[in-house]
C-alpha positions as CSV (number, residue, x, y, z in Angstrom):
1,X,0.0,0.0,0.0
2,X,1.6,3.2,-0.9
3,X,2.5,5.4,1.8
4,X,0.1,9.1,1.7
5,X,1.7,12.0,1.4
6,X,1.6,14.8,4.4
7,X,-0.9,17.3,4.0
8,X,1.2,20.5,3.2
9,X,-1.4,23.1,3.4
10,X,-2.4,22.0,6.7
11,X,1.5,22.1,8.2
12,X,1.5,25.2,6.8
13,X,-1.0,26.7,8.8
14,X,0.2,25.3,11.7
15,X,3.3,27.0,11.1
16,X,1.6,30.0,10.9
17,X,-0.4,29.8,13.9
18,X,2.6,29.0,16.0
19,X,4.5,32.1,14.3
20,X,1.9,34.4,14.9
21,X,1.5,33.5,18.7
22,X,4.9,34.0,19.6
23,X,5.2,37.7,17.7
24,X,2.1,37.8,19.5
25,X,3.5,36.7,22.6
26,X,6.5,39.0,22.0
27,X,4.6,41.9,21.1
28,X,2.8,41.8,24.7
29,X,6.3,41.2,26.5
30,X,7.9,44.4,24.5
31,X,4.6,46.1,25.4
32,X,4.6,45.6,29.2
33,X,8.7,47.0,29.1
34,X,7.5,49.8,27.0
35,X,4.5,51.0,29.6
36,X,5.4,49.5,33.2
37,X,7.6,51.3,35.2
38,X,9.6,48.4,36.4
39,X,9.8,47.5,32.5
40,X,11.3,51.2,31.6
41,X,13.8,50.3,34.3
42,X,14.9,47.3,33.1
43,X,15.2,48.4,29.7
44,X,17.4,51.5,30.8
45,X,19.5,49.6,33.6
46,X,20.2,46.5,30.5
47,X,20.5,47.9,27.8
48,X,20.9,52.1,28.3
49,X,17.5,53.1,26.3
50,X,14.5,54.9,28.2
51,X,13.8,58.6,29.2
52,X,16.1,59.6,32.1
53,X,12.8,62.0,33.4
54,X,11.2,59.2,33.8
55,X,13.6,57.0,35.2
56,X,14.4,60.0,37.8
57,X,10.3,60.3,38.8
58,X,10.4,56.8,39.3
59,X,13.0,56.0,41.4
60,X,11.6,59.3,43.5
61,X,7.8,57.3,43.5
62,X,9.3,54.2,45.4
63,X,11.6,56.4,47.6
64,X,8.7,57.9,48.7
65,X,6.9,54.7,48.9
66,X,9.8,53.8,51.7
67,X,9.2,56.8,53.5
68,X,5.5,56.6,53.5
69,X,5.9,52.9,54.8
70,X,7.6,53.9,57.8
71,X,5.1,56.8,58.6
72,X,7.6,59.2,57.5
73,X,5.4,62.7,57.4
74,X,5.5,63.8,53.6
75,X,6.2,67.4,54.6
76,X,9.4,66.2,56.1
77,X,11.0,66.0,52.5
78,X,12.3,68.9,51.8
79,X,13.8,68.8,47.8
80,X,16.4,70.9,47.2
81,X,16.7,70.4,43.4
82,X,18.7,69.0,40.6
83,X,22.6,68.3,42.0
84,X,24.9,71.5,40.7
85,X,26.7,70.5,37.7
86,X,30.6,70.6,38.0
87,X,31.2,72.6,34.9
88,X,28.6,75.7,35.3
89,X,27.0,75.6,38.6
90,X,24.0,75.1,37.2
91,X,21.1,72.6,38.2
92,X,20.5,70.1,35.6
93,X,17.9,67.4,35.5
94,X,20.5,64.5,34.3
95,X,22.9,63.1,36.2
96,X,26.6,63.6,35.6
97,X,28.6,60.7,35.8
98,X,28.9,59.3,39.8
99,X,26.3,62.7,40.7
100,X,22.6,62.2,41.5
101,X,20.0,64.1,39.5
102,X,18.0,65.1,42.3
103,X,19.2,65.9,46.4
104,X,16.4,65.5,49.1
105,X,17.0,66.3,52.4
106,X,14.3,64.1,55.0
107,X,13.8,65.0,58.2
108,X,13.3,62.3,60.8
109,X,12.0,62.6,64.5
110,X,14.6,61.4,67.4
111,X,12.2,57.9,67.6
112,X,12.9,57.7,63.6
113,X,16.2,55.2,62.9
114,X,17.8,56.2,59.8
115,X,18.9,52.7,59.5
116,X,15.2,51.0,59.5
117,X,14.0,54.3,57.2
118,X,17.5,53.6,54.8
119,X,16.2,49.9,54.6
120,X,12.8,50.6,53.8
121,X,14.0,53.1,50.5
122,X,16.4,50.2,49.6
123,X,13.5,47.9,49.7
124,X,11.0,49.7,47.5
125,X,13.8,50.9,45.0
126,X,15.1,47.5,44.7
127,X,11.6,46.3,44.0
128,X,11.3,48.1,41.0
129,X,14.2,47.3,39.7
130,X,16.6,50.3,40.7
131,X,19.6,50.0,43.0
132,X,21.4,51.5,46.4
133,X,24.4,52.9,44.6
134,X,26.5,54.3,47.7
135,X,26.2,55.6,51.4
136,X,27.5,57.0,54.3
137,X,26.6,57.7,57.7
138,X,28.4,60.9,59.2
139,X,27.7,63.0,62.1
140,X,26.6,66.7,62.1
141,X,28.4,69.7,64.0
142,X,24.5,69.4,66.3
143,X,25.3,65.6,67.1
144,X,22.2,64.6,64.4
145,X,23.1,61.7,62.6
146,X,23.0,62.2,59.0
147,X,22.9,58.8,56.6
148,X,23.1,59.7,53.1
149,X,22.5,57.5,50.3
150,X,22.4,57.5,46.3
151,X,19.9,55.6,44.1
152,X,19.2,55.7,40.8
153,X,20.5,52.2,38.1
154,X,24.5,51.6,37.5
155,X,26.3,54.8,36.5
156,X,23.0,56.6,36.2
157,X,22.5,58.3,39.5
158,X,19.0,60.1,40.2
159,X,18.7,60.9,43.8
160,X,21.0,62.1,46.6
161,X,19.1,61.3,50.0
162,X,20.1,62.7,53.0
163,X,18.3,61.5,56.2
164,X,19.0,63.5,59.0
165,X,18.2,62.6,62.8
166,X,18.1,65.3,65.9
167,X,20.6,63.8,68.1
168,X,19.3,60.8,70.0
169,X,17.4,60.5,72.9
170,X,18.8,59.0,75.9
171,X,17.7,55.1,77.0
172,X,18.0,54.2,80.4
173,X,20.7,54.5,82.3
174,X,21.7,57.8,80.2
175,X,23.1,56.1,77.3
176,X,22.2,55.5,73.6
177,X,19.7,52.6,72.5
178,X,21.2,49.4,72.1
179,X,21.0,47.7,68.7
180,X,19.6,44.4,67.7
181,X,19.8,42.4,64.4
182,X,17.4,39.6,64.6
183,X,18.0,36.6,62.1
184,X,15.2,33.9,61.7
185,X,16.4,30.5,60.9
186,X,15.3,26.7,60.2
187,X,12.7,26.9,58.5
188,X,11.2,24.0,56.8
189,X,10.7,23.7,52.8
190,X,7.3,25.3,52.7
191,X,7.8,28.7,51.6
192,X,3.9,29.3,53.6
193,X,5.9,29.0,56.1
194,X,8.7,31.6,55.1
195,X,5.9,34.2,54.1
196,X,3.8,34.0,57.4
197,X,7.0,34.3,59.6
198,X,8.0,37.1,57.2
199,X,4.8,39.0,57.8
200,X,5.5,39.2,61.3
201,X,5.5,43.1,62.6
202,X,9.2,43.1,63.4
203,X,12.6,43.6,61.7
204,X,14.1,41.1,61.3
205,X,15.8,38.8,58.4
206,X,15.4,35.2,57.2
207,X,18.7,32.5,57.2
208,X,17.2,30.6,53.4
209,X,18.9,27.4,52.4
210,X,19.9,26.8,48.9
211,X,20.2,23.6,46.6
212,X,16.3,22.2,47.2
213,X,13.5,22.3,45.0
214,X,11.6,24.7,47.0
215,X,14.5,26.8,47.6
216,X,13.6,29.3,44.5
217,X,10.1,29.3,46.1
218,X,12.0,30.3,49.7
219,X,13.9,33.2,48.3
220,X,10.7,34.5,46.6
221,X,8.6,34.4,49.0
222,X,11.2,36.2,51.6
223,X,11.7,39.2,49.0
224,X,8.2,39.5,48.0
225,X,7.5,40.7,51.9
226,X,10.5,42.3,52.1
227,X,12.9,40.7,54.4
228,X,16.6,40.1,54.1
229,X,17.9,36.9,53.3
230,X,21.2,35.6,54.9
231,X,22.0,32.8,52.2
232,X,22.4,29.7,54.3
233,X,25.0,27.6,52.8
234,X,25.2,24.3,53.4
235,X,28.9,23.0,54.2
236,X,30.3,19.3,54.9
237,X,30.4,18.4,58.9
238,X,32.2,15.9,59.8
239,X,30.8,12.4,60.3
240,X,29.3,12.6,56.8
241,X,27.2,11.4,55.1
242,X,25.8,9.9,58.4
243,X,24.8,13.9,59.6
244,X,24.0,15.5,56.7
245,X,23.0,19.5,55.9
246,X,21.4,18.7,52.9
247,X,21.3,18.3,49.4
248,X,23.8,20.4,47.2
249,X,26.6,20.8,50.2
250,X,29.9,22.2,49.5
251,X,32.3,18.8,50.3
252,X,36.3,19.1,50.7
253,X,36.5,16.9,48.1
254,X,35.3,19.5,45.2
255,X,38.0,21.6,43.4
256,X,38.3,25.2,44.2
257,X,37.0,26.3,41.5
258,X,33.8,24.3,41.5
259,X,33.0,25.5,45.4
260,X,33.5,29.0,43.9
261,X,30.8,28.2,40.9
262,X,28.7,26.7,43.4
263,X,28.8,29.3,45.7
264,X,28.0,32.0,43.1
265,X,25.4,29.8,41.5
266,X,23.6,30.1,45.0
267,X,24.3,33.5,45.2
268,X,22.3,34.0,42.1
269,X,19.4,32.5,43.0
270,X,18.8,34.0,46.5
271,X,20.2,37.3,45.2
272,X,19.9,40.1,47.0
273,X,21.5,38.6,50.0
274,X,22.8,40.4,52.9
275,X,25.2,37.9,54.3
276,X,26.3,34.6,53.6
277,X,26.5,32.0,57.3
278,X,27.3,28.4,57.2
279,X,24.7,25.7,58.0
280,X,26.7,22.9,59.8
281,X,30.3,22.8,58.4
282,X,32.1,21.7,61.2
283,X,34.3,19.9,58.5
284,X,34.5,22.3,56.2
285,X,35.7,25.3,58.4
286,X,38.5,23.7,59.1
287,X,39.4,23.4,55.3
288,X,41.6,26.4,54.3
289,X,40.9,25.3,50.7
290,X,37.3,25.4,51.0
291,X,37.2,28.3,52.6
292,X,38.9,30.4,50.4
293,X,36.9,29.7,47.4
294,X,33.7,30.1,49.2
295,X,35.4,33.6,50.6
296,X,36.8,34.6,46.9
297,X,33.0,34.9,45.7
298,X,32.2,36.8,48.7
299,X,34.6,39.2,48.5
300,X,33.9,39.7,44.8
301,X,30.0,40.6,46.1
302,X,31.3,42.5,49.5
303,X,29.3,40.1,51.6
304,X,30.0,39.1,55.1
305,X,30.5,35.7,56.3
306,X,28.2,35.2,59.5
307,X,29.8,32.5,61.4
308,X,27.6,29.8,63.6
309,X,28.9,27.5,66.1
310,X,32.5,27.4,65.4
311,X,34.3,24.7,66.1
312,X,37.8,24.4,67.6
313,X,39.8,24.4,64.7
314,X,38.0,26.5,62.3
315,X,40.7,28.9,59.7
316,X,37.4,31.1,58.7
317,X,38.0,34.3,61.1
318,X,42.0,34.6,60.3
319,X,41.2,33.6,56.8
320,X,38.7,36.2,56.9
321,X,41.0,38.7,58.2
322,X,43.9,37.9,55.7
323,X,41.5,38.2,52.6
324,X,39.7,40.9,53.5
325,X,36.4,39.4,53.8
326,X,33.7,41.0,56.4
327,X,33.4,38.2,59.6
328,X,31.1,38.2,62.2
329,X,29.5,35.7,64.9
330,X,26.6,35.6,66.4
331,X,26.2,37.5,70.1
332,X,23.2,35.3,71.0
333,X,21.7,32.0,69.8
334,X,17.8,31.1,70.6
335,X,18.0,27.7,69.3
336,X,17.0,25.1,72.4
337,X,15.0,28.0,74.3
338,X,12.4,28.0,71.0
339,X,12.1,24.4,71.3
340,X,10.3,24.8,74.8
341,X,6.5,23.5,75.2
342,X,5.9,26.8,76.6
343,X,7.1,30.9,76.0
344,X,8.9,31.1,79.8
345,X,12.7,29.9,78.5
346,X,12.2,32.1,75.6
347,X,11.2,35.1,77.9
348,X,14.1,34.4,80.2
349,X,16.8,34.7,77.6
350,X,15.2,37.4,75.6
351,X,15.5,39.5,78.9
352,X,19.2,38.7,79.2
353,X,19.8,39.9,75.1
354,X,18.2,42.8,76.1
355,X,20.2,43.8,78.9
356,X,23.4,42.9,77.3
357,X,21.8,45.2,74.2
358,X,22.1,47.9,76.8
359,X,25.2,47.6,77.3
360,X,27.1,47.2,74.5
361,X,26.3,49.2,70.8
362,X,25.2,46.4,68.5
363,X,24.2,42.0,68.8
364,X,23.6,39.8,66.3
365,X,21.1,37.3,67.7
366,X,19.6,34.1,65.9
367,X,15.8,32.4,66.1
368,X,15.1,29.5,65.4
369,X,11.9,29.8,63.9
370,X,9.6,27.0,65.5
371,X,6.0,27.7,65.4
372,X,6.5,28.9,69.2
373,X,8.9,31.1,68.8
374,X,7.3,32.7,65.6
375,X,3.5,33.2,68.0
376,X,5.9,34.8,70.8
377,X,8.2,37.1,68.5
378,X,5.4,40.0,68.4
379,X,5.5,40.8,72.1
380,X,9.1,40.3,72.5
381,X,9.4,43.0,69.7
382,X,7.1,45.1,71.3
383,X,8.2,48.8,72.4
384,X,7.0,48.2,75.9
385,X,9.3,45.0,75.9
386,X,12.4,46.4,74.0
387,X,12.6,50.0,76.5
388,X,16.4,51.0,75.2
389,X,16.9,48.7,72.9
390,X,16.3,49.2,68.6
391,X,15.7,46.4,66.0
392,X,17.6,47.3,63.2
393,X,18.0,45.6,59.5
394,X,21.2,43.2,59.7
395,X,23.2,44.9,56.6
396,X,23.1,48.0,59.0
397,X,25.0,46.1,62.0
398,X,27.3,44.3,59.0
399,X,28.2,47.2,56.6
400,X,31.1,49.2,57.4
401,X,30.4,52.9,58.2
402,X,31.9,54.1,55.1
403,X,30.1,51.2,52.9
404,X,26.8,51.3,54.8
């Protein structure tokens, strides 16, 4: 029986239809660029096109959006107009190369943090697609603390903010609030539960494991309410495989350069990450090979490495030191206390952060986030409870004062 012949006309058309959806398709997509604001932004940040008026009004929009989040009074933004260009003195509504088109001045209340308010902006720029370019925190000739920071996309500056503080009233005792970074950790691989912690009404960031299937899901669900993520790496213990941290650990058998891919393949998927800290490692920190190509992508990024539980013969704190690479350790570690049937262990060791909050300028202090831990977290945070003592972002206790 001879074989028939395909039907060309009909291929054809299915050719056509399948054509005409994608340019169809495509169309939509070059559409939503052309019109969304976070589109414009994408296209001028990528590829250099778009109207830098508009660029400039939006970036301002989600800088207000910051302010407005933390009940900052609109009539405390004072703008002071286009930055003076270099050549003529003149105001000018693009931005020179490393100036900002546009200098605000806000004014915040002694109650206000400049950190938590310098957050917020970074938050709401970030989230439509512009960037924290620089900042600084200085102190005026009055004692008001004065953080100043630069947004706009890369080498296209549009605002120069300068948040300015009356100098700060005195906590208990006659001295300056203590400062608190809080860090939420071990969560299970339901980002449900990532986003209901995350709603929380406190400051506070999220320690995310990567290399799962639901780590993508994790990460998104941590950014879309905002929080900071402190990328949780997984690193070989010893006694493996018996104790394991999970799937996709960095091992001491892997070449240098594969830890670094690794590391930076993470990186990009959790991205942006305020601080790298190891989850388990025991073996690994002990591995000056390891460690270095793990602390070569970090220093690439500027990102601290927050190290928990170190063991006896750890290299990463000298390592650290030698390569230049931002180290820090935990003050405080809420890890059995959370476990508790009941809130009174919690309570107990809360109170004893607190008052060593009082007394010293900054702590780092981890949660585990058990369902107990995450119902008692709201009063702990409260300002009744806290009395002298400020919950700030982490990258504010972590940044440098000249890189914060």
């Amino acid at each position: 029986m001879p074989k028939r012949k395909p039907k060309s006309g009909s291929t054809g058309a299915l050719v056509t239809l399948v054509v005409v959806g994608l340019l169809a398709f495509a169309g939509g997509e070059a559409y939503l660029l052309l019109t969304s604001d976070s589109g414009h932004l994408k296209l001028a940040r990528y590829l250099g096109v778009g109207d830098p008026a508009r660029v400039t009004l939006i970036i301002g929009r989600q800088v207000r959006r910051g302010l407005a989040a933390l009940e900052v009074p609109p009539d405390s933004v004072h703008v002071l107009g286009p930055a003076q260009s270099r050549r003529t003195g003149r105001g000018t509504g693009e931005a020179s190369p490393g100036r900002a088109a546009m200098r605000w001045r806000v004014g915040l209340t002694p109650d206000q943090s400049p950190l938590k308010v310098n957050y917020a902006i970074t938050h709401f720029v970030e989230q439509a697609g512009g960037m924290v370019l620089s900042g600084r925190e200085t102190t005026g000739r009055g004692g008001e603390v004065v953080v100043t920071i630069v947004v706009g996309l890369p080498e296209r500056p549009t605002h120069e903010i300068a948040l300015v503080r009356a100098p700060e009233q005195e906590g208990p005792g006659g001295k300056a609030p203590g400062r608190i970074a809080l860090v939420l950790y071990g969560f299970a691989d339901d980002p449900r539960q990532v986003e209901a912690a995350s709603a929380l009404p406190a400051p506070f960031a999220v320690a995310l494991a990567p290399g799962a299937p639901a780590s993508k899901d994790l990460f998104r669900s941590a950014h879309r309410q905002g929080r900071e993520i402190v990328l949780h790496l997984p690193l070989e213990p010893i006694n493996s495989p018996q104790v394991s941290p999970g799937p996709g650990a960095v091992l001491v058998t892997m070449k240098p350069a594969e830890i670094t891919g690794l590391t930076r393949r993470y990186l990009d998927q959790a991205e942006p990450v305020a601080a790298v800290a190891n989850d388990m490692g025991s073996l690994a920190t002990q591995d000056m090979t390891v460690m270095t190509a793990v602390y070569r992508e970090l220093k690439r990024r500027h990102l601290a490495f927050i190290h928990l539980s170190p063991v006896a013969g750890a290299v990463c704190r000298p390592l650290a030191a030698q390569l230049g690479v931002m180290y820090d350790e935990p003050d405080a570690v809420l890890d059995a206390e959370a476990r508790e049937p009941d809130e009174r262990a919690l309570d107990r060791r809360w109170g004893e952060v607190l008052a060593e909050a009082r007394d010293h300028d900054r702590m780092i202090v981890w949660l585990r986030a058990t369902p107990r831990a995450c119902g008692w977290l709201p009063g702990a945070a409260a300002a009744k409870r806290l009395q002298g003592v400020d919950l700030v972002p982490l990258s504010s206790l972590l940044a440098r004062p000249s890189e914060l």
